[in-house]
C-alpha positions in Angstrom: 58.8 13.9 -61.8 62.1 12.9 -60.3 65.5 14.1 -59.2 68.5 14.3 -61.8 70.3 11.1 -61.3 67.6 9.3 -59.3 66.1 6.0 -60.6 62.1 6.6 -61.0 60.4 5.2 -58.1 59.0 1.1 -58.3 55.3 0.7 -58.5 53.5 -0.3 -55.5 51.7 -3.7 -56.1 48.6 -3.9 -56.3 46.3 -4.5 -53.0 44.5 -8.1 -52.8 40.6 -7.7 -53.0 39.6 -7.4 -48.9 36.8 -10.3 -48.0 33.5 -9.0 -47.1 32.7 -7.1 -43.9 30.2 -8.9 -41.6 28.9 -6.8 -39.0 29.1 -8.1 -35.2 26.0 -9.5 -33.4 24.7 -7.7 -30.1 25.7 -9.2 -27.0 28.6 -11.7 -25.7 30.4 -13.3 -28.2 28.7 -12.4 -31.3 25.2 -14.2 -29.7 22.0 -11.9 -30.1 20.4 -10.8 -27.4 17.0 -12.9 -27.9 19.1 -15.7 -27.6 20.6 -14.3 -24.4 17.4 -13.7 -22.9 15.8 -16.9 -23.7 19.5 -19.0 -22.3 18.8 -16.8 -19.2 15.2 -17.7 -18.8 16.4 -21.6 -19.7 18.6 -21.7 -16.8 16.5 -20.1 -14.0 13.9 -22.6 -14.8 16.1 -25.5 -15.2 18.1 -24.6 -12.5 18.9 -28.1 -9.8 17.4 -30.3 -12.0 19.3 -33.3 -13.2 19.6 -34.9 -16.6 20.8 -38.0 -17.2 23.5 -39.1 -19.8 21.4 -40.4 -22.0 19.1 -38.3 -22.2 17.5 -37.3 -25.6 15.3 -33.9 -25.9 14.0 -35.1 -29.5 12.4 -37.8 -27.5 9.8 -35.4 -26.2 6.8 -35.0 -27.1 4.4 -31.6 -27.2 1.9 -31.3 -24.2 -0.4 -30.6 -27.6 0.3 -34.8 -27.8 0.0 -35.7 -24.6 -3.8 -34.3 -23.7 -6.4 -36.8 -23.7 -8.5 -36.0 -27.1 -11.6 -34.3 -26.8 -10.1 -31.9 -23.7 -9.9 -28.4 -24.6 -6.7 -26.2 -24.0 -6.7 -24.4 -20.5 -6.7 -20.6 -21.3 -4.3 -18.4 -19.7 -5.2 -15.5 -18.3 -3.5 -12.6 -16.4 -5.2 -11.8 -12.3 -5.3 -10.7 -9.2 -5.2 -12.9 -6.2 -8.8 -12.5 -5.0 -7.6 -13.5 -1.4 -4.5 -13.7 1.1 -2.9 -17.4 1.0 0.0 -18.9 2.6 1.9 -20.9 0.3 2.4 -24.8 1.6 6.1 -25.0 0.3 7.7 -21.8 1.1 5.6 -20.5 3.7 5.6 -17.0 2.3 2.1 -15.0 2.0 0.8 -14.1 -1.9 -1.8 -11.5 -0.9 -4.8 -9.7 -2.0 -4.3 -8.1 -5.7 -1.0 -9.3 -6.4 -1.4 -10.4 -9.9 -0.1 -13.8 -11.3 -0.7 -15.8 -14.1 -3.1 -18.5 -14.1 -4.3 -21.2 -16.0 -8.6 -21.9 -16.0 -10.8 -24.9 -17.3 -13.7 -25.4 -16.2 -14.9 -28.2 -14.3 -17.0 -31.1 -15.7 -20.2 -32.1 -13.9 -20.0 -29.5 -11.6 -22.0 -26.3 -11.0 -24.4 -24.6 -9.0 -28.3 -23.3 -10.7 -27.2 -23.5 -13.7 -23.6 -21.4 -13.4 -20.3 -23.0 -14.6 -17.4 -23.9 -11.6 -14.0 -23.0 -12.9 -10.5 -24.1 -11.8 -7.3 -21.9 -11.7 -4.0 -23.1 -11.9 -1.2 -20.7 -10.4 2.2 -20.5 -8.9 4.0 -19.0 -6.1 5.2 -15.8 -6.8 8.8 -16.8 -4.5 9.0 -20.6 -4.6 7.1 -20.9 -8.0 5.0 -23.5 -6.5 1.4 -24.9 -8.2 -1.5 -24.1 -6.1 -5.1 -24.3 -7.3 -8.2 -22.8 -6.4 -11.8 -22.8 -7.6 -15.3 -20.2 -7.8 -17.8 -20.8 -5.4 -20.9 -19.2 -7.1 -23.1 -20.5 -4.0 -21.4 -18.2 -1.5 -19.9 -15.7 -4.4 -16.4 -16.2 -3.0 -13.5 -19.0 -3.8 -12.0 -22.0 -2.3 -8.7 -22.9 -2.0 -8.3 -26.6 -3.2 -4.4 -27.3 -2.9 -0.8 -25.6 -2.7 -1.6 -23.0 -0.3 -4.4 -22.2 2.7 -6.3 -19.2 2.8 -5.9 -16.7 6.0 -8.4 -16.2 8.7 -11.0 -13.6 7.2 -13.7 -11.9 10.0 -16.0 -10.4 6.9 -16.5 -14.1 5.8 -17.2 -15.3 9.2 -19.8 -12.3 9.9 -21.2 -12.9 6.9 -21.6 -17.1 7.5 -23.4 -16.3 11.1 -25.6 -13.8 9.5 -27.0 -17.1 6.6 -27.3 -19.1 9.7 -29.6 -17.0 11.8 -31.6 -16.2 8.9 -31.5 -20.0 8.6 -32.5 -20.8 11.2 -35.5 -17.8 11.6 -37.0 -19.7 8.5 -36.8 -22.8 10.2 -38.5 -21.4 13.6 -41.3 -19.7 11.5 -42.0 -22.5 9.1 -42.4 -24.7 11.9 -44.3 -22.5 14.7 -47.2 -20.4 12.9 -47.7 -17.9 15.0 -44.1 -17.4 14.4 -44.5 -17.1 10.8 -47.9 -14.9 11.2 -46.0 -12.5 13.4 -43.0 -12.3 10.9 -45.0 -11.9 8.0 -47.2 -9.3 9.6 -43.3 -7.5 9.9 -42.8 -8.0 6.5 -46.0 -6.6 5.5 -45.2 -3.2 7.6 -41.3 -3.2 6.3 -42.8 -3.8 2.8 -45.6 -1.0 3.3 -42.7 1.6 5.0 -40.4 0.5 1.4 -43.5 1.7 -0.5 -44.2 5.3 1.7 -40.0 5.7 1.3 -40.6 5.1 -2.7 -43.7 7.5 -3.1 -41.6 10.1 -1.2 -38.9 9.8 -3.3 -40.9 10.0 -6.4 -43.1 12.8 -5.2 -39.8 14.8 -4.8 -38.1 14.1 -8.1 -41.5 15.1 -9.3 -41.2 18.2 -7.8 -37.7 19.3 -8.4 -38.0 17.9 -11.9 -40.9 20.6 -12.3 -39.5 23.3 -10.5 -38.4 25.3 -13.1 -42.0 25.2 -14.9 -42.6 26.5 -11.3 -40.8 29.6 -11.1 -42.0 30.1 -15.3 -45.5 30.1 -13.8 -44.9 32.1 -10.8 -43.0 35.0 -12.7 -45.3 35.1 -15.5 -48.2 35.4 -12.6 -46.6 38.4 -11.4 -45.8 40.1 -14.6 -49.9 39.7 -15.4 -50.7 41.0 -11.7 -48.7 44.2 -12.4 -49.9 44.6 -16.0 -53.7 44.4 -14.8 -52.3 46.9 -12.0 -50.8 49.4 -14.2 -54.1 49.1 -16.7 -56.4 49.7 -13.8 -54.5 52.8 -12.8 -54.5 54.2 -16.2 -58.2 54.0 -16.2 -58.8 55.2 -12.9 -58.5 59.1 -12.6 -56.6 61.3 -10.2 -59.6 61.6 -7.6 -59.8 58.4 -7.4 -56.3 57.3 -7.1 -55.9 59.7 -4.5 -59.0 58.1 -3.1 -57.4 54.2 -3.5 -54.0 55.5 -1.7 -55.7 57.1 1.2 -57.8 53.8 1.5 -54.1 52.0 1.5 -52.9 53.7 4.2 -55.9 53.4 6.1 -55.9 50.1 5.8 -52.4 49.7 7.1 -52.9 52.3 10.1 -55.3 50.1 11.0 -53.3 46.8 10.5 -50.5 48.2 13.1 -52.7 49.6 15.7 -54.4 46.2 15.8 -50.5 44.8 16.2 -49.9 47.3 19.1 -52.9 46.5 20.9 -52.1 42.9 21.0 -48.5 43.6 22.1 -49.7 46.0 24.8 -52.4 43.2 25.6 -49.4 40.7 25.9 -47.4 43.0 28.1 -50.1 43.7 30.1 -51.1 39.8 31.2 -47.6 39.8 31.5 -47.2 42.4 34.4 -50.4 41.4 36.2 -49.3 37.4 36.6 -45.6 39.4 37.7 -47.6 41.2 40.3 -50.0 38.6 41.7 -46.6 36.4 42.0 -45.3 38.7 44.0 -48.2 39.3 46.2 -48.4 36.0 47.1 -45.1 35.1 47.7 -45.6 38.1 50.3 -48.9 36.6 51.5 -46.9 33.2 52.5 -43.8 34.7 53.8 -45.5 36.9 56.2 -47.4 33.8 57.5 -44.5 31.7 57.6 -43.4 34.0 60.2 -46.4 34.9 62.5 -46.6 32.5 65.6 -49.2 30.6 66.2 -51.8 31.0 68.7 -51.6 27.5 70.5 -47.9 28.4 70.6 -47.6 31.9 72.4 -50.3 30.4 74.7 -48.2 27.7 75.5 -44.9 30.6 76.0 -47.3 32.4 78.3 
């Protein structure tokens, strides 16, 4: 409704259809934020390197390509540093337990009784630098091949000088035989103690293992020793209980005098060795201090 004298109001025109909404991407400038990680990560690594104008990058070809055939892919594993190295490059230390990346093949025509040698590509945890280093299943350690140098390590030295001397005792008894008699008659008595060590060992295990049938056996003895007493008492009468108890005592009267007399005894032997002590200790004092004859002749 409108006003007396008023014109009606106009229709409002119609509004044109909006265009569909599109919702923003994460990150800066509509750019998702795997893309933003991954143009991140690009730079770092491709950071002071220089490419050339002409330069194509559909020109390259997969590493997949580019393997001899016949070579299998290295396998990537995650590690520890099993020793302390100084890194060639940067000069910074990557020790003991730091974990790293690393790449492993194993080598060809190499290995030791029978076990495999493998090779592990890494890098520098600060200069990102390639080092290498292979097993050493002769001495159960590593060596360091290139990129880096292991530090000075007195386990590994101990541990060398101990494999020489024993080196060189083998040598010394293979060559002198009386050498090798007298060390094998050692081994014979370090290999007989072993055995005494073992049979002790076993002998208590035994034992302790058992020793709960044990204190079965020993309880179950004593509940059948006072069962047989109580049935003998019941068939025994009142004389002769009496009789049994008397008997008893007797017995232990006689137990504890024998005890005194052998304390009395003891006492006894005691006082007398006191007393001859004594009396002669006396006996050398008094003629410690008499002159001698030749003496108060000589006064005179």
């Amino acid at each position: 409704a409108h006003r007396f004298g008023q014109p009606p109001p106009r229709p409002r025109p119609a509004a044109p259809p909006s265009a569909p909404t599109v919702a923003a991407m994460p990150g800066a400038d509509g750019m998702s934020s795997k893309f933003m990680k991954n143009a991140f990560v690009g730079w770092t690594f491709t950071a002071g390197l220089y490419y050339p104008p002409d330069f194509d990058s559909t020109k390259l070809m997969p590493l997949k390509h580019l393997r001899p055939k016949g070579q299998q892919q290295a396998m990537n594993i995650r590690m520890m540093f099993p020793f302390t190295m100084i890194c060639d490059a940067c000069g910074e230390y990557n020790y003991t337990g730091t974990k790293f990346t690393a790449r492993v093949e194993d080598i060809k025509h190499e290995c030791y009784l029978g076990i495999k040698v493998y090779r592990f590509y890494g890098r520098c945890r600060h200069c990102w630098a390639e080092f290498t280093f292979k097993t050493d299943p002769k001495n159960s350690d590593y060596t360091m091949e290139s990129g880096g140098k292991r530090t000075y390590e007195a386990w590994k030295d101990a541990d060398m000088m101990e494999a020489q001397l024993k080196a060189e005792k083998e040598k010394e008894a293979a060559e002198d035989q009386m050498k090798a008699l007298e060390q094998k008659a050692v081994d014979v008595q370090a290999e007989m103690q072993r055995l005494e060590d073992l049979d002790a060992i076993r002998t208590m295990n035994r034992r302790l293992g058992a020793r709960d049938q044990t204190i079965e056996e020993a309880l179950d003895f004593l509940f059948k020793k006072a069962e047989k007493e109580e049935a003998e008492q019941d068939h025994l009468g009142a004389g002769e209980l009496e009789e049994l108890e008397g008997f008893k005592f007797a017995q232990e009267e006689r137990r504890r005098q024998q005890l005194d007399e052998a304390v009395e005894g003891a006492g006894g032997t005691a006082d007398e060795e006191s007393l001859f002590g004594a009396a002669s200790s006396s006996a050398a004092s008094s003629s410690s201090s008499a002159p001698a004859p030749g003496a108060e002749g000589a006064s005179r």
